[in-house]
C-alpha positions in Angstrom: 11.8 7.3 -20.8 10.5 4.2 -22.3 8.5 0.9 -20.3 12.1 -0.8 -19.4 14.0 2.2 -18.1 10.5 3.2 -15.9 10.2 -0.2 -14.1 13.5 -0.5 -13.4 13.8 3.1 -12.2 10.8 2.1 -10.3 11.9 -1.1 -8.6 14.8 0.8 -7.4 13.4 3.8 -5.8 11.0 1.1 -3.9 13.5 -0.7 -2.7 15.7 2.4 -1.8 12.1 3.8 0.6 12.2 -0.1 2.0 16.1 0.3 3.2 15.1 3.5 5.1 11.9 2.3 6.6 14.5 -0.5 8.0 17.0 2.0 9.4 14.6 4.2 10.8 12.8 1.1 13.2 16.5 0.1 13.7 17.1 3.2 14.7 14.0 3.7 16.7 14.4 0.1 18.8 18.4 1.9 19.7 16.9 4.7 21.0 13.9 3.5 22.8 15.8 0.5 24.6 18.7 2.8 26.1 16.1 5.9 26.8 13.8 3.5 28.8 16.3 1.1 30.3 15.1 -1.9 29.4 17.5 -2.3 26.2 17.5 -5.5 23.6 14.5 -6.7 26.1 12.1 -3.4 24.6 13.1 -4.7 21.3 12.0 -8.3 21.8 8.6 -7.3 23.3 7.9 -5.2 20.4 9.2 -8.1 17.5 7.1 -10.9 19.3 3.8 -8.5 19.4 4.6 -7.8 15.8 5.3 -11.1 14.8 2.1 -12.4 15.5 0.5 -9.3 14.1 2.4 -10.2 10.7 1.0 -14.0 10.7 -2.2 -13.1 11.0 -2.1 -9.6 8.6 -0.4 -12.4 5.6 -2.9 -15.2 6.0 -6.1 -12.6 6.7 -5.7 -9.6 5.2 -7.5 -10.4 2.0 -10.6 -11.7 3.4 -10.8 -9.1 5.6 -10.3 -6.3 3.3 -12.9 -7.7 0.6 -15.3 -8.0 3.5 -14.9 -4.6 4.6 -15.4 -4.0 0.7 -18.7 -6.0 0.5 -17.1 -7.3 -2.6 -18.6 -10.8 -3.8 -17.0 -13.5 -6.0 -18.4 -14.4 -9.0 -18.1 -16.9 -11.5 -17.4 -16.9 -15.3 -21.1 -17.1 -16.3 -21.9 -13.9 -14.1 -19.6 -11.9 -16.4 -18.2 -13.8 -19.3 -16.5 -10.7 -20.6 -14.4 -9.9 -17.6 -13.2 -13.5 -17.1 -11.8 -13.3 -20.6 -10.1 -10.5 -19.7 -8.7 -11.5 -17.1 -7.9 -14.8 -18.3 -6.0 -13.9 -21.3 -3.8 -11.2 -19.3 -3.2 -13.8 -17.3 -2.0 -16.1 -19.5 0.3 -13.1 -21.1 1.6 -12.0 -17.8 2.3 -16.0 -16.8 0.2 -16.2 -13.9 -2.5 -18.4 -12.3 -6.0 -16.9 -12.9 -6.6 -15.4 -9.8 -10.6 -15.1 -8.1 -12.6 -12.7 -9.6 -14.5 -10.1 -7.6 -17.5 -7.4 -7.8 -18.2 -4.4 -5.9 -21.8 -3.4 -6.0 -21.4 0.6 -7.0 -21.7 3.0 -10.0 -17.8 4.4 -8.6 -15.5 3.4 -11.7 -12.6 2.1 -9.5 -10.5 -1.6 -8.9 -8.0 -3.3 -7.0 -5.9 -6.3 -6.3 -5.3 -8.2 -3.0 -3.8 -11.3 -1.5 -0.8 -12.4 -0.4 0.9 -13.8 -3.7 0.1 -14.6 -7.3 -1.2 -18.6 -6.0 -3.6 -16.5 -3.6 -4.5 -13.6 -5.7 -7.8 -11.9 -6.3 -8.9 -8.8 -8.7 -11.8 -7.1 -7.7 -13.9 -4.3 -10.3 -16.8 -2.2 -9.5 -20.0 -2.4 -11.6 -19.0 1.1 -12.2 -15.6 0.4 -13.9 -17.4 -2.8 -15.9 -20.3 -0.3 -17.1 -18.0 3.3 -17.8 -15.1 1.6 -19.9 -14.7 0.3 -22.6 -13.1 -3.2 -23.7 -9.5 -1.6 -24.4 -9.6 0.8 -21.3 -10.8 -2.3 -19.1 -8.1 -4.2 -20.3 -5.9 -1.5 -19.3 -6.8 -1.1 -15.6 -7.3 -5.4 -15.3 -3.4 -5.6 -17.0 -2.4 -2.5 -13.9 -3.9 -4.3 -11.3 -2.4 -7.9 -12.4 1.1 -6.3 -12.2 0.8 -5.5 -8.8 0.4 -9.3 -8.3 2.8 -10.5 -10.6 5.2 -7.8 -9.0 4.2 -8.7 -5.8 3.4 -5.3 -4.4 0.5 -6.9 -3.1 2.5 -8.7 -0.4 5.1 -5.5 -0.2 2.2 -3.1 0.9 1.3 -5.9 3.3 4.9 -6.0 4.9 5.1 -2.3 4.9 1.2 -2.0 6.6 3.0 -4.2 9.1 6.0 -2.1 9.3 3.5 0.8 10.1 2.2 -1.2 12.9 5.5 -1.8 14.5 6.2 2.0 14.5 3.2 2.8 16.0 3.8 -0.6 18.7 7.1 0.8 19.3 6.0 4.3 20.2 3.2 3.1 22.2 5.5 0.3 24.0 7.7 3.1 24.9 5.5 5.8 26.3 4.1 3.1 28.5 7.6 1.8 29.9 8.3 5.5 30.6 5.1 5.7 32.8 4.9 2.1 34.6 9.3 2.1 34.5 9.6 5.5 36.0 9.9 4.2 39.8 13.0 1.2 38.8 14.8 4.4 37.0 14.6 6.3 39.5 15.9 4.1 42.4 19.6 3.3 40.0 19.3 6.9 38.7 19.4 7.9 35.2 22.7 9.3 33.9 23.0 12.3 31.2 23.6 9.6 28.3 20.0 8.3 29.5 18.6 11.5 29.6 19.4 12.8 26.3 18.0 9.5 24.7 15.0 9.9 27.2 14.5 13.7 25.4 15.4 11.8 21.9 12.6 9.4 22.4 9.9 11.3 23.3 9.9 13.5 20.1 10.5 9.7 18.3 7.4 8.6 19.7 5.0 11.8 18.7 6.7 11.8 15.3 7.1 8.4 14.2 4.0 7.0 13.3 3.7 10.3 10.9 7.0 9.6 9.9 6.1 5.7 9.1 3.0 6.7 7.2 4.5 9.2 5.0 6.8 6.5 4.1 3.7 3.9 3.8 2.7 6.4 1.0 5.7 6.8 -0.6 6.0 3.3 -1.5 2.2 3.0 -2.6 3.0 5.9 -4.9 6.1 4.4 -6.7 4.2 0.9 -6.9 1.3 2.7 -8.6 4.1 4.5 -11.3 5.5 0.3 -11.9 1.9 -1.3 -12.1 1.2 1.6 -15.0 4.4 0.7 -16.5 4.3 -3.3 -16.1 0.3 -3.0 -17.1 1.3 -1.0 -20.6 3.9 -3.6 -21.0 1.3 -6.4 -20.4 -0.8 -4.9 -23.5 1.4 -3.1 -25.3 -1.2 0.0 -25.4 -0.6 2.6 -22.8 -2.9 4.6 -24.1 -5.6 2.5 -22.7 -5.0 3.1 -19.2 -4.3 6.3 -20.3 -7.4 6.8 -20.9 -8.7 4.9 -18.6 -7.6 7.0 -15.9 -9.1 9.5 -17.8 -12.5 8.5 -17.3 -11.8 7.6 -13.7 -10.6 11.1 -12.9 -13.5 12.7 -14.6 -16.2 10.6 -12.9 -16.4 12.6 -9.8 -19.1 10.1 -7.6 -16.7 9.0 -4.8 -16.5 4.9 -3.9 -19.0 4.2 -0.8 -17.5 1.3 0.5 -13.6 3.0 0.5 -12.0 3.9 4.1 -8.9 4.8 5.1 -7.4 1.4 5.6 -8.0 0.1 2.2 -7.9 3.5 0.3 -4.4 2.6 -1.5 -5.1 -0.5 -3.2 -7.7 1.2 -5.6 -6.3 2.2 -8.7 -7.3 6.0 -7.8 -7.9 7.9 -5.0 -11.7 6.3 -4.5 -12.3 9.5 -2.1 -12.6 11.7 -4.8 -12.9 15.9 -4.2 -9.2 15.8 -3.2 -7.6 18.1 -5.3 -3.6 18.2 -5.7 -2.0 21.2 -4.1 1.3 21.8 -2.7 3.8 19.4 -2.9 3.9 19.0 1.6 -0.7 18.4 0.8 0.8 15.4 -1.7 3.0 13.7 0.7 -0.1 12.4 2.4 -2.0 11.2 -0.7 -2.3 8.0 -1.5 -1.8 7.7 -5.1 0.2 9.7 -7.2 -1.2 12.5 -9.1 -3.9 11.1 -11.8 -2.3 13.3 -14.8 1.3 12.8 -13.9 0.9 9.2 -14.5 -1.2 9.8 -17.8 1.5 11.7 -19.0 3.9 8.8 -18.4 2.1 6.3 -19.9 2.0 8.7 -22.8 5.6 9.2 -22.9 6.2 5.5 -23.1 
């Protein structure tokens, strides 16, 4: 399979995970608003409480996750080297320069954030800057650069938000079962009720699961385009080939990582997880580290 045929094939299965994260809240809202009564009105609670969740999760998000990162921004005389990099990718992959940030730790690891290419940033641990080389830093800068100029950055925010909903949705429901129970009961519940009633419950313990496992799906699938759209950037896979490489090797896990911010890094920055079955990968947040080195070396 060569660069074209992987993005597109990419792009597609993305899109493919995005129409059935749709259909299963669509879904969810049906079942929820006839099991508990209160019909379109359960929906409309839940979409105002998400919409202002969304506002402030697209305008936010970065600041909040680089603080939680104790990243800093730096300026081209800090690291005149990096700038360049980035710079000339940028000018390759025909997008503004976005800011330029550090994380203070040996962990070789990177990540991009914001909520378009205009309101971009790239951020590199001192680890990554001191381990690679020019090529392989090149490599990972041209990866996370495509997941701006593919806009997965914004994606992964719409489909954290999604998350949310699920998990608004469940709780929304569970809680108009218990404070509802008394206005059922006086106009009865009828057997179409009741099964939706039964239908919902198990919705509400198994969504959010449900909604995560798609979360990482579509994480997965934009890490397997940004390696495709980064070779394509430089024309040399085998840089981030071996780039990931290194990063693999170096087994010191990323201090400053957490759950919430775990699958913008360019690997796993937990480190110690080692692949098993194929049910233990559903819940990782990157694809496996070799399966995408042997991709790249395909190309």
């Amino acid at each position: 399979m060569n660069i074209y045929s992987q993005i597109s094939s990419n792009k597609l299965k993305t899109w493919l995970i995005i129409a059935l994260f749709v259909i299963f809240i669509t879904t969810l809202l049906y079942v929820y608003g006839n099991a508990s009564g209160y019909g379109l009105s359960f929906a409309g609670m839940a979409l105002i409480t998400s919409g202002v969740m969304s506002f402030a999760s697209y305008y936010y998000s970065d600041k909040i996750i680089l603080g939680m990162s104790k990243a800093k921004q730096i300026k081209k005389n800090d690291n005149p080297e990096l700038f360049r990099i980035v710079e000339n990718l940028c000018i390759g992959a025909g997008i503004p320069m976005p800011k330029v940030y550090i994380i203070d730790d040996s962990a070789p690891n990177a990540f991009a954030t914001g909520r378009d290419p205009k309101h971009a940033v790239v951020c590199a641990t001192t680890g990554i800057l001191q381990k690679l080389n020019k090529i392989e830093l090149e490599g990972v800068i041209a990866h996370e650069l495509s997941h701006i100029r593919n806009f997965d950055i914004r994606l992964m925010a719409i489909v954290v938000i999604l998350v949310g909903l699920v998990a608004l949705l469940a709780d929304f429901f569970m809680r108009s079962l218990w404070y509802g129970e008394s206005r059922r009961n006086e106009r009865g519940r009828g057997d179409a009720q009741g099964i939706f009633l039964l239908i919902g419950i198990v919705l509400a313990i198994l969504s959010p699961i449900i909604a995560t496992l798609i979360q990482l799906a579509v994480s997965r699938k934009r890490e397997f385009l940004a390696d495709a759209s980064g070779a394509l950037l430089t024309r040399y896979p085998e840089g981030l080939a071996t780039a990931l490489e290194k990063i693999s090797k170096d087994k010191e896990p990323l201090e400053v990582a957490n759950n919430a911010t775990a699958h913008l890094y360019i690997a796993n920055p937990f480190k110690g997880k080692i692949s098993g079955s194929w049910f233990a990968n559903l819940f990782n947040t990157h694809p496996p580290i070799e399966e995408r080195i042997k991709i790249l070396r395909l190309m």
